[in-house]
Phi, psi and omega in degrees: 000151182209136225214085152266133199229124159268115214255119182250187196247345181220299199274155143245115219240148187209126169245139189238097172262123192265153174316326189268012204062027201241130183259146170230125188228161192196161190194141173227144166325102208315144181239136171234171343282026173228106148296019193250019144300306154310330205270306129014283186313311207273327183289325173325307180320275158331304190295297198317295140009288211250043184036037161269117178262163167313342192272356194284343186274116186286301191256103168280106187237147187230115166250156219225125161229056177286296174282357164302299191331286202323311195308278173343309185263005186054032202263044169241121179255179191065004220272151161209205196185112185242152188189171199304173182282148170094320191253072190244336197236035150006242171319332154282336172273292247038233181267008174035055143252147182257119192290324189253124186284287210250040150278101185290332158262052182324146115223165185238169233275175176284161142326156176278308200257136180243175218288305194296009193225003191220117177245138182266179176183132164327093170197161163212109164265132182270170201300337219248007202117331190279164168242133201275304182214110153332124183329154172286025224271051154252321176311295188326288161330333199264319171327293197300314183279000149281332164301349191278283180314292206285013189068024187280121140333273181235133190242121172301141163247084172218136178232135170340110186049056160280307208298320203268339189190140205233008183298348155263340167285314188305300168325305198304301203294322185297319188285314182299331164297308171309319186286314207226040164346335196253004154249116181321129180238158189211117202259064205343328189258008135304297205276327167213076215268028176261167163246173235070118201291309219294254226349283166332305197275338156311301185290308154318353199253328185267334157302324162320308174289317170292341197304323207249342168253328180289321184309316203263348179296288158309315192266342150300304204282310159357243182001294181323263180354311183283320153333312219279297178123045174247128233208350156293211174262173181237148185236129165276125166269125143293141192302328183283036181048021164261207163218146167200144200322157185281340165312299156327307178280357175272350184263320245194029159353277124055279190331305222246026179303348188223019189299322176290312171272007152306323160322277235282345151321313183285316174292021182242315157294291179340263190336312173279024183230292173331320201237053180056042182230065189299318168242138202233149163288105146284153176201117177229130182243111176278211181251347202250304175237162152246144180238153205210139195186144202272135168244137183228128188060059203032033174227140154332147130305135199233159140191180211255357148237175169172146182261133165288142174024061153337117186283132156063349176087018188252142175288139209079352174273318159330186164233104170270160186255140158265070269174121149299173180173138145282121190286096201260135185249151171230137173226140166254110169245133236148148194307314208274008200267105192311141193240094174259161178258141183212144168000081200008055162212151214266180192200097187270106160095177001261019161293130219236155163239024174027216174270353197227099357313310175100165193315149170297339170276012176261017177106344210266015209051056154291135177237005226241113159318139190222147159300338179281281180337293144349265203292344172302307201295328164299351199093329189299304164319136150248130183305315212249346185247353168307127207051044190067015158113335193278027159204134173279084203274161192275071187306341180287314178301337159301316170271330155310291215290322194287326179302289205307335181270309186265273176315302182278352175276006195244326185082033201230131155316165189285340210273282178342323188276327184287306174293349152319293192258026176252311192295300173309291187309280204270037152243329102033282185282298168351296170315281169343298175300313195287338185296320193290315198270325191277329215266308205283012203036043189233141194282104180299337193268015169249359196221139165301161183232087194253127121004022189258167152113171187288339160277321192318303188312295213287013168253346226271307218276014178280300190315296190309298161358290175297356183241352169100341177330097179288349172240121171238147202208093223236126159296129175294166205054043208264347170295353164185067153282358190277345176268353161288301231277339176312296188302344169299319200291159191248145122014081189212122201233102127044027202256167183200144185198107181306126157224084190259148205185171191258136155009288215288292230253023173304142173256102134039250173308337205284289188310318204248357139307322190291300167318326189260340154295327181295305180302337158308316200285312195283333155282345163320303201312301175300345174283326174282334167290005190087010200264314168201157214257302176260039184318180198257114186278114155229168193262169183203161152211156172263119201232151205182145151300107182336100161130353173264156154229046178240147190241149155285141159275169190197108192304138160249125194286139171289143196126161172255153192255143187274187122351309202263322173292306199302325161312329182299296188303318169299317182296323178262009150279321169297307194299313150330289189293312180305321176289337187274297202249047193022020182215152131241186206225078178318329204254016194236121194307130157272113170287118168259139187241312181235159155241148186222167181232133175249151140246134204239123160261197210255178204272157169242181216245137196252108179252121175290157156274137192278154163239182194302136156277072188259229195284331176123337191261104170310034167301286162317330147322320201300112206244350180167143174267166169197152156325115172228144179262146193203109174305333171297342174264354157067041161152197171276131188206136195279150249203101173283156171221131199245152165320096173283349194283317179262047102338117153280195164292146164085341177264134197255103175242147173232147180308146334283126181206153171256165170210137203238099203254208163282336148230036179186171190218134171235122202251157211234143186252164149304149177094008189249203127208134196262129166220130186303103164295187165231050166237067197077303190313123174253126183278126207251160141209168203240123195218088183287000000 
């Protein structure tokens, strides 16, 4: 048995998979301010279900977006930041761009470690490596112990051209144990041993922040867990769609900042490969964000940067990482994403009203209009069946917040205002989806649409509609499918190190020396989870024409390389640049800046369970008819909503209809019609 649980900004969501396929799932309110309360509850809950003990668990796997929160919310103290002389102001110029050209009120976001919290020291390492001036360390002691005095917790450590020779940062992080044992360090040439100093040093700055709350996070739920008599390992989903131990991730935070929405990527790829669609839209719509993310040829799309909370989806507005990661867009949008009348228009997100209070129809003295409220009022929602029946939602209060926030300050009916702001939230997602697919050069009226989170379904098939999508492709359980994708995910580790130089003049012995450390390194790692003894190593490096500074990632054959492989590496870097910018430049030297090493253990394996085949008629199915608003109909018309959970194989709904499982509702519009596979899954498509 294997055990995933996704810790969300509003839901805690749990899956439980048995040998034989049989899922068992569950979902709860996110507990603030300590989520390992839900979390406790809920896998007690979930074993029980499914007549299981703990000791019964090959796997425990946890996706967290517990360090975004920290990040997002600025809610990390103690942080501080030491670095070479001269370089304090790093993280404030950054890249000395305006992400918005002709915005007169920019502002870009603060630094995490602000200036009164950044210390320089005497030291210099040089581009090739050499040390120009040996650390200071009767200074370095004197450092420390003013970092002592200001109360810094966890201290970031990066000096200058650390990736090529890290022997003064290490001397440093070495003094700081000796002066101030009790502060935690992150070190650059550990957490991103690449170049662009601010990039690097943002990223070191954000393990730093994160480090002293994930730790203190991790090692309670650890603790819980062990309580229990569960005697495996506990696993992190990581932003690159692997998983790796938990232990790992208290040195390498960093890692798992997208650790949650990486699940619903991963279960997405699952899903479009079950039902012939490789390449695919993930789309997980929560209660706090929606996430969005591309799979081409059943694999994620990945890349070696990425920003954290972006103004607006514009690049340069973030906080970036030097990170493997899925490329991934997050917006907030969400059930819980507040609905206002603003300069006579209505105005969704990305302020949340999360679980706590959470939307006015859940009870809880929320007073604030919610998308959820919204879809209460439409109908799409059932008061009485939500989340299976275990929470009762308030429709009168759904329909007051909508009024009083929206409809009366606009001069608009309560129907209009609800659909307004349903309209809205997926002109939102709209965007978003053309950023993974259209801005990424892939045509959406070539690609599926799957469907997750506790929101997705009932939006998804408006979105595609509006994109020309011809598949919306909604999992059963899809309300928390981002913890089945957990259970997919393989064993996985990183590792990466700048050497930069051009193809023609690589020193060889230098590179393939360089290689057998890495691959040492990234197989430890995988060997301490238990996962495999001998993973499967592969290689990439980042390629660029001389004189750009943007990269190809670019696989390297294994083994040590000759002559005839770096010829190789050119030939799949020109054919890269051509599928990317449609020309290359033969005659132009290609330059390599990192090489990285990955290790994968083996994947593992998910066998869903098949469900009944039967005659095709949802009848049996069929839990109530109701009043549902449907613009095609200029209003409300009543709208069988059907079990998806009593679907057979072979069953056929045509629009408008809802269909309603325990944690998420997929509403089917007129003009679609939905047919049941036979693994649950509904296949939606739009047939005007």
């Amino acid at each position: 048995m294997r055990l995933g649980f996704d810790v969300g900004g509003t839901f805690t969501d749990f899956v439980l998979l048995t040998s034989n396929g049989q899922l068992f799932t569950g979902k709860r309110l996110t507990t603030y301010p300590d989520p390992s309360d839900a979390c406790l509850a809920g896998l007690q809950e979930i074993l029980y279900r499914g007549a299981a003990q703990w000791s019964d668990l090959e796997q425990l796997i946890h996706g967290t977006t517990w360090g975004s929160n920290v990040i997002i919310e600025r809610k990390g103290v103690g942080v501080g930041l030491v670095t070479t002389a001269g370089f304090r102001d790093v993280l404030a110029i950054a890249r000395e761009k305006r992400y918005s050209l002709y915005d007169l009120q920019i502002e870009k976001p603060e630094p995490l470690v602000g200036r009164s919290s950044i210390w320089e020291i005497r030291e210099r390492t040089l581009a090739d490596g050499s040390v120009a001036t040996p650390l200071d360390e009767p200074a370095a002691r004197e450092v420390v112990q003013q970092i002592r005095s200001a109360g810094i917790q966890s201290l970031a450590i990066c000096f200058l051209h650390s990736y090529r020779n890290a022997t003064n940062e290490r001397r440093f992080a070495e003094i700081v144990h000796d002066v101030a044992p009790e502060i935690a360090v992150s070190l650059s040439s550990e957490v991103s041993p690449q170049i662009r100093e601010y990039e690097r040093t943002s990223t070191t700055a954000v393990n730093a922040y994160v480090m002293t709350a994930v730790r203190a996070y991790l090692q309670r739920m650890l603790e819980e867990v062990r309580d229990t008599g569960y005697k495996g390992r506990l696993f992190i989903m990581q932003s690159n769609g692997g998983i790796a131990t938990a232990e790992a991730m208290t040195r390498l935070p960093v890692r798992m900042i997208e650790s949650g929405p990486a699940g619903g990527a991963i279960v997405a790829a699952l899903y479009g490969g079950l039902t012939n669609n490789a390449d695919v839209v993930a789309f997980d719509m929560g209660g706090t964000t929606a996430k969005l993310a591309m799979i081409k040829d059943g694999v994620p799309e990945t890349v070696s940067q990425f920003e954290l909370h972006k103004v607006d989806l514009q690049a340069g507005s973030g906080i970036p990482m030097s990170v493997r990661s899925i490329d991934l867009v997050e917006i907030g949008a969400g059930g819980g994403s507040i609905a206002e009348a603003g300069m006579g228009t209505i105005q969704v997100g990305p302020e949340s009203a999360g679980s706590t209070p959470g939307p006015a129809c859940y009870g809880r003295g929320g007073d604030h209009a919610t998308v959820t409220d919204a879809n209460v009022v439409l109908g799409y929602l059932s008061a009485a069946n939500f989340a299976g029946g275990t929470m009762t939602l308030d429709a009168e209060a759904a329909h007051d917040a909508v009024r009083r926030h929206v409809a009366e300050p606009l001069g608009i009916s309560l129907e209009e205002a609800a659909w307004g702001i349903h309209r809205i939230a997926n002109l939102n997602m709209e965007l978003a989806a053309r950023v993974v697919s259209i801005d990424r050069g892939y045509d959406p009226r070539d690609l599926a649409l799957v469907a997750t989170g506790g929101c997705g379904p009932a939006h998804a098939c408006r979105m595609a509609s509006a994109l020309g999508m011809p598949t919306v492709i909604v999992p059963a359980a899809a309300g928390v499918a981002s913890a089945i994708g957990m259970l997919a995910a393989d064993v996985r580790f990183d590792v990466s190190r700048s050497l930069v130089g051009t193809l023609a003049d690589t020193d060889l012995k230098a590179l393939n020396h360089l290689f057998t450390e890495l691959e040492a390194e990234a197989s430890r790692t995988i060997r301490e989870s238990g996962a495999a003894e001998s993973p499967v190593l592969v290689r990439e490096v980042e390629l660029r024409y001389i004189g750009q500074g943007y990269e190809l990632s670019i696989e390297v054959p294994a083994g040590d390389l000759t002559e005839a492989e770096m010829a190789l590496l050119r030939q799949r870097f020109e054919k890269a640049y051509i599928a990317r910018y449609g020309f290359s430049s033969g005659d132009q030297s290609i330059e390599a800046t990192t090489w990285k090493v990955t290790a994968y253990g083996p994947t593992p394996e998910i066998n869903l369970g098949r469900i009944t085949r039967g005659a095709g008629l949802p009848d049996d199915a069929l839990r109530e008819t109701r009043p549902a608003y449907f613009p095609e109909y200029e209003g409300y018309v009543d709208t069988p909503a059907y079990s998806h959970a009593a679907l057979t194989s072979g069953a056929e709904i045509v629009g408008p209809a809802v269909i309603e499982e325990r944690e998420s509702t997929a509403v089917v519009p007129p003009g679609f019609r939905a047919v049941v596979d036979d693994f649950g899954t509904l296949i939606i498509r739009n047939e005007p």
